[in-house]
N, C-alpha and C positions, 0 to 999 in steps of 0.2 A: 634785749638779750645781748652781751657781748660776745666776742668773738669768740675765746675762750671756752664759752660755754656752749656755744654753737657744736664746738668743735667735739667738747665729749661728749653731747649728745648723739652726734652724730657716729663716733667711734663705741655706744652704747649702744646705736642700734645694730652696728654691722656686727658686736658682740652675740647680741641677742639672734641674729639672722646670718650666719657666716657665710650664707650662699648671696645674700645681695648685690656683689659687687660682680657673681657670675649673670645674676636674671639681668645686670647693664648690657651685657658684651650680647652684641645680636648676635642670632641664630646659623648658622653657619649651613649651606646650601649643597657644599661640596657634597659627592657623594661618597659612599666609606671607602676604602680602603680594600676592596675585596677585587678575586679575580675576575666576578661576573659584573659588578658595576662599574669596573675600570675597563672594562674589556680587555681583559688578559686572558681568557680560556683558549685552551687549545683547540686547534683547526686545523683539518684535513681536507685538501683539496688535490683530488687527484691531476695527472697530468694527462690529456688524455693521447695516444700516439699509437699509431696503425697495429701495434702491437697490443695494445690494451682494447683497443676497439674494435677494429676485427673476431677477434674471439666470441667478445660482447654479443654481436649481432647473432653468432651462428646458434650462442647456446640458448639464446630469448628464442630462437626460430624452430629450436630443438627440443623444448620444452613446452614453448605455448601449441605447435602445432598437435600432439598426438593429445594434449587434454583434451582442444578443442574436438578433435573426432572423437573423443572418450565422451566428451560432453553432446556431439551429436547423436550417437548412438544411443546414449540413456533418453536421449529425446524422443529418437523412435520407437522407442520400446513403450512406451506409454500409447494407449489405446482410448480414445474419445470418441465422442458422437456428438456435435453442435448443430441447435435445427432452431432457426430463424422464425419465431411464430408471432411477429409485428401483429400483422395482417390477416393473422388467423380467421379470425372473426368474419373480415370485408370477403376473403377469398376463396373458402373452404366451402364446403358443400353443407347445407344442413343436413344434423343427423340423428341419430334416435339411439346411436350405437350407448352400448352400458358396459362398463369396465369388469362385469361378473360374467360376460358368455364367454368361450372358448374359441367362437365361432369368427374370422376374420369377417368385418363388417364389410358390405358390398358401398355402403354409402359413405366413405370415404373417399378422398383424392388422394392422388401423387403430388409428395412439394415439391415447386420448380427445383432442379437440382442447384442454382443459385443460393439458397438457402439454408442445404444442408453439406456438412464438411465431416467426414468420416475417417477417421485411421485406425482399422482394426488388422489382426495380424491374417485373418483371410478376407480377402475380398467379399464385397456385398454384390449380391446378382443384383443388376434394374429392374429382376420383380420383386424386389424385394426394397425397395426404396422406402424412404417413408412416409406416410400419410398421412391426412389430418382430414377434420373437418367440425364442426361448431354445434352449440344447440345452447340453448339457455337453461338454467338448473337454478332452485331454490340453495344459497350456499347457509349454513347454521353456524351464527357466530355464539349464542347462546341461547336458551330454552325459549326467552321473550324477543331473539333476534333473529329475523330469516331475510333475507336477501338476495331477488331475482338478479342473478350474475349470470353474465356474458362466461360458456365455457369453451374451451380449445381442446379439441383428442387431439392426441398425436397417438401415431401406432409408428414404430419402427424395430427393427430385427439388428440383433445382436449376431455374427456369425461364427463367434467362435467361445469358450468358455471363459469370463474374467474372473481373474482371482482378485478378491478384495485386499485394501480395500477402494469400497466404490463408493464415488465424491458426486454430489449430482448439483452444480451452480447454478443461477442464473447470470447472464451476462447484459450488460448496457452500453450504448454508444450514445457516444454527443452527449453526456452527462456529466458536466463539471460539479464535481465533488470538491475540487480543489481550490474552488473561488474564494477569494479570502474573505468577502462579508458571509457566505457560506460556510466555511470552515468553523469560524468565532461565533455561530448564532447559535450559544448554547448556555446553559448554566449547570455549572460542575458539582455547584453545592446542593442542587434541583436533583441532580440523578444521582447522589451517592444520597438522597433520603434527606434532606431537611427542608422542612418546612419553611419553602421562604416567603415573606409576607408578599402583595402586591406591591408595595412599595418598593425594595430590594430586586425585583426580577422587574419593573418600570426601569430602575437604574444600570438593571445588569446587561449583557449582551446576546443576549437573547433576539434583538431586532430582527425583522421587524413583526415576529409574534409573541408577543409578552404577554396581554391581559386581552380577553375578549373581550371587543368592544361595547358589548351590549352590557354584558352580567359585568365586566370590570375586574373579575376575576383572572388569576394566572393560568395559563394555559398550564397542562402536564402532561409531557414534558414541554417546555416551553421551546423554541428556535426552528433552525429551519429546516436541520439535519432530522432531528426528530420529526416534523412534520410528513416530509417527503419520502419517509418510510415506503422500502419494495413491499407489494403487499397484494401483490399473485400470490395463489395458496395453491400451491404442487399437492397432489394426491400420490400415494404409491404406485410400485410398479406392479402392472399387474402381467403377467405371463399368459398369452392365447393359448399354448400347442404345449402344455406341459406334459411330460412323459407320462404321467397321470391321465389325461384325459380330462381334468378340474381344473378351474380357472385355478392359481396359486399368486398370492401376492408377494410379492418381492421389496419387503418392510425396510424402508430405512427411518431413519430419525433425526430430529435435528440436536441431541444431544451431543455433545463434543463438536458443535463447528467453533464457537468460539476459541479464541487461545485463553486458558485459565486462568492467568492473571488479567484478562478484562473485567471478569464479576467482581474483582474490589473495587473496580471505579464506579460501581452502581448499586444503590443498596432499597432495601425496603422502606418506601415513602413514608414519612409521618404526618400529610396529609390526611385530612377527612374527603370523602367522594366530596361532599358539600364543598370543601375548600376550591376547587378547581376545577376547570374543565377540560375535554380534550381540545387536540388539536384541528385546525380546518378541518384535514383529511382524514380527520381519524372518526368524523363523523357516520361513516358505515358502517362501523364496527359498534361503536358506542350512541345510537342514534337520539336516546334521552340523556345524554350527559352520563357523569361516573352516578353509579347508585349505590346505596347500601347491600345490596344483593349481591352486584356481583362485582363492586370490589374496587381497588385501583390495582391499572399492571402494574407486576412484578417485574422491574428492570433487574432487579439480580437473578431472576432466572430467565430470562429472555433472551434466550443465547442468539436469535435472527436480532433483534433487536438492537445488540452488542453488537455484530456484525455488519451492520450498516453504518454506526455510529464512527464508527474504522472509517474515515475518509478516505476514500481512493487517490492517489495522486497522478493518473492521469485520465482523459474521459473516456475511453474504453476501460473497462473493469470486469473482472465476474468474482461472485462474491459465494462461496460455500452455503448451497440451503440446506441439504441432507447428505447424508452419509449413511456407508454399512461398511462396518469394520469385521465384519465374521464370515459372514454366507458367500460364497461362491454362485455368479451369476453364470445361469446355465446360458447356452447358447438358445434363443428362439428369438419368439416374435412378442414386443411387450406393447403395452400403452397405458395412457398415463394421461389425467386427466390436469386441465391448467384452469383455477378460477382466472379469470381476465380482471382484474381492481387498477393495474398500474398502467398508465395512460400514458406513452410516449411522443404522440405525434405533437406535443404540449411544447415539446423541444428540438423536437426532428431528430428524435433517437430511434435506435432497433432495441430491441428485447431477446435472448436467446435464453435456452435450457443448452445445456454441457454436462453428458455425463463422461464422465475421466478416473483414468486410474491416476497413479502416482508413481513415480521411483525415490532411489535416494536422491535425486537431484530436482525432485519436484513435479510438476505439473510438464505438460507438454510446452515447450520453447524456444528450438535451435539457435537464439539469436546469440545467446552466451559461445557457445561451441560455434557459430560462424565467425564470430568477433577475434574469436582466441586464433581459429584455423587462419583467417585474413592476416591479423597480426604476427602470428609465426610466420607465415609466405613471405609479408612484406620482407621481414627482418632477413630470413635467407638472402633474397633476392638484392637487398642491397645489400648484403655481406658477401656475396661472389661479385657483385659490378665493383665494390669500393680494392675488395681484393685486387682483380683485375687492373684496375688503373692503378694500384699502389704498386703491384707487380711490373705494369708493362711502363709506366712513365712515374717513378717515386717520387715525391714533394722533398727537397732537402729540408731537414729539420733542425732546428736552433738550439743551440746550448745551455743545456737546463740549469747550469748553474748561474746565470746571469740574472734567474728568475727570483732569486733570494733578497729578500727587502729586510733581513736582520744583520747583514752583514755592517762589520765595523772598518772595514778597509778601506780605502778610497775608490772610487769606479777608475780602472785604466784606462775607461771611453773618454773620461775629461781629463784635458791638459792642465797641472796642476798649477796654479800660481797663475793663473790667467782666467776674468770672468767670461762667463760663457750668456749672461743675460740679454736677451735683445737689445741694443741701441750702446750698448757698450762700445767703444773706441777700441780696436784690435789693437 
């Protein structure tokens, strides 16, 4: 081919493709042209000078302090009962006592007062403390399930009338929820209802309970959070010394502890019983595996369930078991019986019952309203010392126009026409 013809070939293709002579020129790195990429946005930086900061301190110390008493006070207004029942079992007296007589049982004990924590708005007399003491009971998980359980009375007196509503927890110590192989041992797609094969929960995060080892089968629900389910079963309140003269129960429910957007993260299994089995622990409940009869749980209605699944994020925690949102609890003398299933000394945890009211600021907690009162105090307190020495000995202060770095003038600090660099010849 001659030159010539190189040539309007060549001027035929850049015809045919006008942009070929742009895809040569490389890419260009620069960034555009704007005030956020250039770094040209406007910035304010204040100056700060005994005049601005001063004031600062008083009004931080003039506002955080009265919340914080605002916030201790809604503290105290809330009224609780916390009673420590570890040790129920090892320590309490055996008893024969039945949650339908009227009559205070004689075979109960006092609990060390170590164990229980009370703030009601009248004082509790010392005969009136709380008590406890054990007996073992057949507990009914279903018509083919009975199960000789370890049980806990507790009997303790209310002294004055709560208005609901009334929240009734359990509480745990030394129980890290927050572990991180802990937290991740679960399968997301497992509890909102899909069926996931053995394979898929083998690979998922579930570790280290995925498939039982013998059947090969996936556990349901599969991980560790699930396994470890709280799984003390609280009885209602029952009332000794009703104005009636008849034992009367004092009914709460566990409906509403959940928050309501929990139930979409967990939906109705499309598992067969056959498909899978329970958990380690969950073998008291379900002793021959899931059957046709009675079902697989229902994680979208299992509001305790959903309540656990809540990770706690630090190892004391109490977690909502029941509630009453209507009825006004009279003042008397209640008890309340505790199946025993959940087994602490596993970890060197405690176990409590809390029953508590609530304000608009929550649960019982002064630590927010001591945080704010401490912090307002600080602020004052070094806002009259800084006054004080700014008063009695001032710092001279420098020329704030000297601070300007946009200026086009020349600095009068430097002698013009003369270098000012290190090792320069004067």
């Amino acid at each position: 081919m001659s030159q010539t013809q190189a040539v309007q070939q060549s001027n035929s293709i850049e015809a045919q493709d006008p942009h070929a002579e742009e895809k040569k020129k490389t890419k260009s790195r620069r960034p555009a042209n704007t005030a956020f990429r250039q770094q040209r946005l406007k910035a304010w930086q204040p100056i700060l000078t005994p005049k601005t900061v001063l004031p600062l301190f008083f009004i931080i110390g003039i506002l955080f302090a009265p919340i914080g008493g605002l916030l201790i006070w809604a503290s105290s207004q809330v009224q609780e009962l916390a009673i420590d029942y570890t040790n129920c079992y090892a320590k309490s007296p055996l008893t024969t006592a039945n949650l339908n007589i009227t009559e205070a049982s004689t075979d109960l004990a006092t609990i060390p007062s170590d164990l229980v924590t009370a703030h009601f708005k009248t004082a509790v007399a010392s005969s009136q403390a709380p008590r406890w003491g054990h007996a073992d009971e057949n507990y009914t998980y279903s018509s083919e399930v009975q199960v000789l359980t370890h049980v806990c009375i507790v009997e303790f007196t209310i002294p004055n009338e709560i208005q609901p509503p009334i929240l009734f927890y359990y509480r745990l110590t030394n129980f890290y929820q927050n572990h991180r192989r802990y937290v991740k041992s679960l399968d997301t797609n497992q509890l909102k209802g899909d069926a996931q094969t053995a394979s898929q929960i083998n690979s998922g995060d579930c570790d280290p309970l995925k498939l039982d080892p013998v059947s090969k089968k996936p556990y349901y629900p599969c991980g560790l959070i699930a396994n470890s389910i709280f799984n003390d079963t609280f009885d209602n309140l029952t009332a000794l010394n009703p104005a009636s003269g008849t034992a009367k129960t004092y009914n709460m429910t566990q409906n509403g502890i959940s928050w309501s957007s929990e139930a979409d993260l967990y939906g109705k299994t499309k598992y067969q019983p056959s498909d899978v089995v329970p958990p380690p622990n969950w073998k008291t409940r379900y002793p021959h595996d899931y059957t046709d009869e009675r079902g697989l749980p229902d994680l979208h209605t299992d509001e305790a369930f959903q309540v656990w699944m809540r990770t706690a994020g630090l190892p004391t925690f109490s977690k909502l078991a029941m509630r009453n949102d209507r009825d006004v609890m009279p003042a008397g003398t209640y008890r309340v019986k505790i199946w025993d299933n959940f087994f602490v000394s596993e970890f060197g945890g405690t176990k409590s019952i809390l029953l508590s009211t609530r304000t608009v600021m929550g649960g019982k907690n002064p630590f927010l309203g001591i945080a704010y009162v401490v912090v307002g105090g600080i602020c004052i307190l070094l806002g009259a010392l800084f006054t004080a020495t700014h008063l009695i000995k001032p710092r001279k202060l420098g020329d704030h126009t000297y601070l300007t770095w946009n200026n086009d003038q020349p600095s009068t600090a430097t002698a013009t026409g003369r270098s000012t660099r290190p090792g320069d010849s004067a």
